[in-house]
C-alpha positions as a Markdown table, in Angstrom:
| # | Residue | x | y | z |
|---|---|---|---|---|
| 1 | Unk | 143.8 | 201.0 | 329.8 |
| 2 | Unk | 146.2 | 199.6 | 327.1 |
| 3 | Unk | 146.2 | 196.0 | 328.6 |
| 4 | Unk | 142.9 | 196.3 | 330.5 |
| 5 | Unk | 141.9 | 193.0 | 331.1 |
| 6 | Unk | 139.2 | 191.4 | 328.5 |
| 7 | Unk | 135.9 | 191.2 | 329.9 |
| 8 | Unk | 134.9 | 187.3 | 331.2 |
| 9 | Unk | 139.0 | 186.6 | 330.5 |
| 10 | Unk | 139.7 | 183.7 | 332.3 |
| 11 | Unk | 143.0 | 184.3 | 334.5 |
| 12 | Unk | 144.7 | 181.3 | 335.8 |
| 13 | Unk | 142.7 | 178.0 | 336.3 |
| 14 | Unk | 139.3 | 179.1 | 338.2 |
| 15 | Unk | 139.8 | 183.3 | 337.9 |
| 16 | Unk | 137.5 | 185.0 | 335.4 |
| 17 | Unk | 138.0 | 188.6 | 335.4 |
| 18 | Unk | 134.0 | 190.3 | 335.4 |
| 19 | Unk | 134.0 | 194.1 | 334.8 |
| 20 | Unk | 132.7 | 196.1 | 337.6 |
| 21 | Unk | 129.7 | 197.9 | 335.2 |
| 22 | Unk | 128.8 | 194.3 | 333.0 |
| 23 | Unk | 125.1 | 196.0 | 331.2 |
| 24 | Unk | 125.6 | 199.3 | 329.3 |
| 25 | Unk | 123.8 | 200.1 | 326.2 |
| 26 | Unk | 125.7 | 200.9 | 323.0 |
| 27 | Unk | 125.7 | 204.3 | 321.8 |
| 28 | Unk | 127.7 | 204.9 | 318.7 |
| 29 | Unk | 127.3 | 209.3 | 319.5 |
| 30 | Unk | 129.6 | 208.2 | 322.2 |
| 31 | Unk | 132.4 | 206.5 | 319.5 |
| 32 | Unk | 131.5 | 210.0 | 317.1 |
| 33 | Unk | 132.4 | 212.7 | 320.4 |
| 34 | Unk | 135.7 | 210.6 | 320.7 |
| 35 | Unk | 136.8 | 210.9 | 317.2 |
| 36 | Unk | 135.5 | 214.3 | 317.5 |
| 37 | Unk | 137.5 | 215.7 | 320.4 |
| 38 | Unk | 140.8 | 214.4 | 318.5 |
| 39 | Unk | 142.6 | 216.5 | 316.0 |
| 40 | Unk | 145.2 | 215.7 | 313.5 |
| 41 | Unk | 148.4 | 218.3 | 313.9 |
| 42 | Unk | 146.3 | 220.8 | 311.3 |
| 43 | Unk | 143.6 | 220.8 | 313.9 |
| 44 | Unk | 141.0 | 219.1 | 311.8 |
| 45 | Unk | 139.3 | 216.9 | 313.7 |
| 46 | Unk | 139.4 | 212.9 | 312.7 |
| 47 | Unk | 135.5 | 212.6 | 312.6 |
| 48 | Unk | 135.3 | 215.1 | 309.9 |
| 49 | Unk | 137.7 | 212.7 | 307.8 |
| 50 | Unk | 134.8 | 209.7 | 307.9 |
| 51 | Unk | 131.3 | 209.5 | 306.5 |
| 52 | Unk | 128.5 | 208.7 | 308.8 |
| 53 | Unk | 129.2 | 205.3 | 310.6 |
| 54 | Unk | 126.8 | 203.1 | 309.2 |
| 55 | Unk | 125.4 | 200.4 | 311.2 |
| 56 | Unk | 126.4 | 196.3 | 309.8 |
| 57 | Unk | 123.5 | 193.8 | 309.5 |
| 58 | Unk | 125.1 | 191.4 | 311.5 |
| 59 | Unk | 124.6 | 193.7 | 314.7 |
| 60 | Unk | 122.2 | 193.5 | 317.7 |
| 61 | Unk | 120.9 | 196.9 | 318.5 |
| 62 | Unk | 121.3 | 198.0 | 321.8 |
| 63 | Unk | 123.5 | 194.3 | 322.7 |
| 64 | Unk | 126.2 | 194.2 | 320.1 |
| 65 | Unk | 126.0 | 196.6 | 317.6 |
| 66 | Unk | 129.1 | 196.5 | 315.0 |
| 67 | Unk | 129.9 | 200.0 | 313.2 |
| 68 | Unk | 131.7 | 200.7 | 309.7 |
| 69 | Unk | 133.8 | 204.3 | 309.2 |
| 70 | Unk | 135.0 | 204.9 | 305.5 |
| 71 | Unk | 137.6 | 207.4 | 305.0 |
| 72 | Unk | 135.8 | 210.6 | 302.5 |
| 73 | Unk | 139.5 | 210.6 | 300.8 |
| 74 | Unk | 139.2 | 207.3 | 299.7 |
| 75 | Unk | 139.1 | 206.6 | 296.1 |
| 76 | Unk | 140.0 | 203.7 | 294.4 |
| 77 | Unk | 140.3 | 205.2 | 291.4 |
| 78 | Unk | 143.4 | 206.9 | 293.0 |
| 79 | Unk | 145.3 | 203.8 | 293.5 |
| 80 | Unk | 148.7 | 203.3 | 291.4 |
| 81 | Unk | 148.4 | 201.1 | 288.2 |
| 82 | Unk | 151.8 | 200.1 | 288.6 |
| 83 | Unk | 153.9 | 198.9 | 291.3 |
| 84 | Unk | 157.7 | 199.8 | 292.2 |
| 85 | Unk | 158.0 | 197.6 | 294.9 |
| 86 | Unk | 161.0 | 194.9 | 295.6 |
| 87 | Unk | 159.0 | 192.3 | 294.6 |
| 88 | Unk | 157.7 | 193.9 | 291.5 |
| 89 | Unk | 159.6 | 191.8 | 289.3 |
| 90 | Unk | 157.4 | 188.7 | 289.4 |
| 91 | Unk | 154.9 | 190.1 | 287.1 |
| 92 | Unk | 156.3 | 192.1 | 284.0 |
| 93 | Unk | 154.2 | 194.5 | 283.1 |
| 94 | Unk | 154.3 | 195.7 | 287.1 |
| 95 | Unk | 150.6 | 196.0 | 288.2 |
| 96 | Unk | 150.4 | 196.1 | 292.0 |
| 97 | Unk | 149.3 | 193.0 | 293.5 |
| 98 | Unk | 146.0 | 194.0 | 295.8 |
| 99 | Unk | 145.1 | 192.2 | 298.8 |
| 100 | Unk | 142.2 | 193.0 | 300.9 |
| 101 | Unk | 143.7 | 193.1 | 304.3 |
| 102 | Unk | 142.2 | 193.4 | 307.7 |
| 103 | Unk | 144.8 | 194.8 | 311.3 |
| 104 | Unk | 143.4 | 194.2 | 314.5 |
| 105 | Unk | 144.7 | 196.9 | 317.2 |
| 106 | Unk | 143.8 | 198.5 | 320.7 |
| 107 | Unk | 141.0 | 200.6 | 320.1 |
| 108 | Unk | 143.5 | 203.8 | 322.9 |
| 109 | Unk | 146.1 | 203.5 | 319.5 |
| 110 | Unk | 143.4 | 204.3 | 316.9 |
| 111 | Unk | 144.2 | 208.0 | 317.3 |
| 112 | Unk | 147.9 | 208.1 | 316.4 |
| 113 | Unk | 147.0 | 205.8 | 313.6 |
| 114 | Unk | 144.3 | 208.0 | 312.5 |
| 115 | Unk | 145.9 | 211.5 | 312.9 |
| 116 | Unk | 148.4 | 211.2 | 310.3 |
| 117 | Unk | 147.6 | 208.1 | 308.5 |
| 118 | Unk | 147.8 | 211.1 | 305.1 |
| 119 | Unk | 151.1 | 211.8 | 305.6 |
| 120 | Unk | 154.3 | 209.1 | 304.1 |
| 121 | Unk | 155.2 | 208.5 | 307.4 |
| 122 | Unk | 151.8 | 208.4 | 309.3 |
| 123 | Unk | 149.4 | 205.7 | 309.5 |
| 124 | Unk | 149.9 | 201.9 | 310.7 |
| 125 | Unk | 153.3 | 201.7 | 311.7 |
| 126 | Unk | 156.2 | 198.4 | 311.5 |
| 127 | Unk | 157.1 | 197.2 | 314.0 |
| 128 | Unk | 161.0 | 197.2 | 314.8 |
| 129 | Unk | 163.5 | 195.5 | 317.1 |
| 130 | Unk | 163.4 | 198.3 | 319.4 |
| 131 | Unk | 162.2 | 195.8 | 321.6 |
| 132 | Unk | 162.5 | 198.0 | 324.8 |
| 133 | Unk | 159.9 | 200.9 | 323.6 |
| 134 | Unk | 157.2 | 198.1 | 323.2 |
| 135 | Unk | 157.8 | 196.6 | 319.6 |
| 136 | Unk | 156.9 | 193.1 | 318.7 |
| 137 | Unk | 157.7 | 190.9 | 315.7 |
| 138 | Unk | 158.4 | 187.4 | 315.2 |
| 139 | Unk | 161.2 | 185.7 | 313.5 |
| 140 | Unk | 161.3 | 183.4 | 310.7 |
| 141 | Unk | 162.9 | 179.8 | 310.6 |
| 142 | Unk | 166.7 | 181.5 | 310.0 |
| 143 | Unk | 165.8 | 183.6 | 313.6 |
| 144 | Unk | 166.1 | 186.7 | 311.2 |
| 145 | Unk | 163.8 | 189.2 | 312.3 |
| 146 | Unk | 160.0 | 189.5 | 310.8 |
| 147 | Unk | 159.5 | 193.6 | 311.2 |
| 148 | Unk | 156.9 | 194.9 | 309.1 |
| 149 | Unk | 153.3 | 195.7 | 309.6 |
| 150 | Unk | 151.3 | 192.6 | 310.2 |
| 151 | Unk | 147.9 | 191.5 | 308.5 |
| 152 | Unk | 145.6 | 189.0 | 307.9 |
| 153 | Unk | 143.6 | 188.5 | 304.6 |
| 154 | Unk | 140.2 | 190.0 | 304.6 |
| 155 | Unk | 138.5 | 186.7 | 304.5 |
| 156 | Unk | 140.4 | 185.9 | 307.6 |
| 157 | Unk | 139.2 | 188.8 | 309.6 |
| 158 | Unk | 138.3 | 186.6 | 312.4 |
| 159 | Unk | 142.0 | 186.0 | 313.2 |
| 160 | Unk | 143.0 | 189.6 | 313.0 |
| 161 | Unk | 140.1 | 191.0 | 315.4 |
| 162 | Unk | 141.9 | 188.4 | 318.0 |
| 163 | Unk | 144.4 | 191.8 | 318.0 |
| 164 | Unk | 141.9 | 194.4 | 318.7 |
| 165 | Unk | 141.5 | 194.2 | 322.7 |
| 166 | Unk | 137.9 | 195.1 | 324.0 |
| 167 | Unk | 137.9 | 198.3 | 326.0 |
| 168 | Unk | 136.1 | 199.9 | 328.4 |
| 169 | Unk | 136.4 | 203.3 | 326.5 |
| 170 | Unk | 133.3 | 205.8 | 328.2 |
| 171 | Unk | 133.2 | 203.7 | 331.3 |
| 172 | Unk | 129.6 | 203.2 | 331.0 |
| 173 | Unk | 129.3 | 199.4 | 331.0 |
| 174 | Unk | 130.4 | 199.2 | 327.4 |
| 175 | Unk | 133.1 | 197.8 | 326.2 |
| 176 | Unk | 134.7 | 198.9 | 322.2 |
| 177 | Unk | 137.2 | 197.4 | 319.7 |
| 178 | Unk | 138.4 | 198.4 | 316.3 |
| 179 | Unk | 140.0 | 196.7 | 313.6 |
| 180 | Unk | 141.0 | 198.3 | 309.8 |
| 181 | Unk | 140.6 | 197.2 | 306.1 |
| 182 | Unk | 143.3 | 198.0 | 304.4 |
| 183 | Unk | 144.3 | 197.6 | 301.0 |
| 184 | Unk | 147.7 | 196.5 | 299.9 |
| 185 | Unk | 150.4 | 196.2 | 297.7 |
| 186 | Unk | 152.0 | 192.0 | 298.0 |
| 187 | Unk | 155.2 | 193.5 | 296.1 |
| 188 | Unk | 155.8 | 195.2 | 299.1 |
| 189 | Unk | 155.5 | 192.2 | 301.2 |
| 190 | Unk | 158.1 | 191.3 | 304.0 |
| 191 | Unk | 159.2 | 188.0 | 303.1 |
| 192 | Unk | 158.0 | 185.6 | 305.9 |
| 193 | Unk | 156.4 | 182.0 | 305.4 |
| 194 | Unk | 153.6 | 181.7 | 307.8 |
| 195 | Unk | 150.1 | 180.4 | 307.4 |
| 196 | Unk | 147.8 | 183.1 | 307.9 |
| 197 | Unk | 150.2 | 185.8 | 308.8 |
| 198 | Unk | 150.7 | 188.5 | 306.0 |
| 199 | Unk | 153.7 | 191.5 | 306.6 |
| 200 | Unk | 154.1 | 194.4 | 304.8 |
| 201 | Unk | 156.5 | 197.7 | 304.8 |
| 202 | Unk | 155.6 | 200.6 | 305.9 |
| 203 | Unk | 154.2 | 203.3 | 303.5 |
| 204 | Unk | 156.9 | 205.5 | 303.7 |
| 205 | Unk | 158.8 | 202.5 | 301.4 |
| 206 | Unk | 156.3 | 203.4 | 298.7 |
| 207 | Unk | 157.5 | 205.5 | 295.8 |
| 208 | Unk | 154.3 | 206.2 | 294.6 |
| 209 | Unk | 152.7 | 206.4 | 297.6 |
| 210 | Unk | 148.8 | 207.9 | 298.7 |
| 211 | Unk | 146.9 | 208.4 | 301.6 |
| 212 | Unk | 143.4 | 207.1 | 302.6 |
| 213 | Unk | 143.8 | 203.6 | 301.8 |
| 214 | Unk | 141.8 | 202.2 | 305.1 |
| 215 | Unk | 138.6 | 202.3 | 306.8 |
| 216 | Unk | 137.7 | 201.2 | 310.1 |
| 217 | Unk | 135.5 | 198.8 | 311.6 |
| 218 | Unk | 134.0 | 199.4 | 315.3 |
| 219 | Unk | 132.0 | 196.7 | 317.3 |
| 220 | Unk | 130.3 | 197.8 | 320.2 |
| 221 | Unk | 129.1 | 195.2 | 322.9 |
């Protein structure tokens, strides 16, 4: 399913791809048994890391319901006061420099993001040139190679959800998507001039590094 066609994607010049089940009504219990059945490598299950899901006001019940997941762990309190990151240097007295940060991704890759996102190395991982196991990056106007973890600004969440691929999940006429909020550090930014486009390092290039900075968002249609 990790390229599954998008439903009504049009496919050459007259080819619209229509899913064989096209009505399904959304059921979020369905999103909960899925998190459910999938453990982290301590055998706690990933649903018992979230709070309820709670259902956003811009949904339509039972047509296109849109679903939020915040992480128990998450306290912003927790977040470092100062930064150590390359970039650090701009501002003297070293405060981190927050954005609000949304990452689109294919809703089958939300469990190995999920399962160890507490750990240094876990989480949302950069991309690499290892171009042959599936990586992708771009390249800025030298050619030099862009690797990072790639973002968008939270008020430009539209563009990043263009990254989360619809898919047919329970195969019951439904199709899901999933997209994170994240919360980042600039001074760890990849340096890369692009208009909307925002890359940072991994985690694991964070001294003082914590867990549970993301939540997820899951729209249903």
């Amino acid at each position: 399913m990790w390229n599954f066609g998008q439903p009504y994607e049009t496919r050459g010049k007259k080819q619209t791809f229509h899913p064989h089940l096209q009505e399904g009504v959304p059921d979020i219990n369905k999103i909960n048994k899925f998190l459910e059945l999938r453990t982290d490598p301590d055998g706690t299950s990933l649903l018992s890391k979230l709070d309820d899901p709670v259902l956003i006001s811009d949904s339509i019940v039972g047509e296109h319901e849109h679903w939020f997941f915040e992480v128990k762990a998450y306290d912003e309190s927790r977040l470092p006061s100062q930064s150590h990151g390359p970039w650090a240097w701009e501002l003297k007295d070293e405060k981190p420099d927050w954005m609000e940060a949304c990452h689109g991704l294919k809703f089958e890759g939300l469990y190995s993001i999920l399962a160890d996102f507490h750990e240094p190395r876990g989480g949302l991982r950069g991309s690499s040139n290892k171009t042959g196991e599936g990586h992708r990056y771009n390249a800025d106007a030298r050619g030099r190679e862009a690797c990072g973890i790639y973002f968008h600004e939270w008020t430009q969440k539209s563009l990043a959800k263009a990254y989360a691929r619809w898919c047919p999940l329970c195969s019951d006429g439904n199709y899901v998507s999933a997209y994170l909020e994240c919360k980042v550090d600039r001074h760890y930014r990849v340096s890369y001039k692009h208009a909307t486009q925002k890359i940072q390092h991994p985690n694991y290039h964070h001294e003082e590094w914590i867990g549970d900075g993301v939540n997820s968002w899951i729209p249903i249609r």
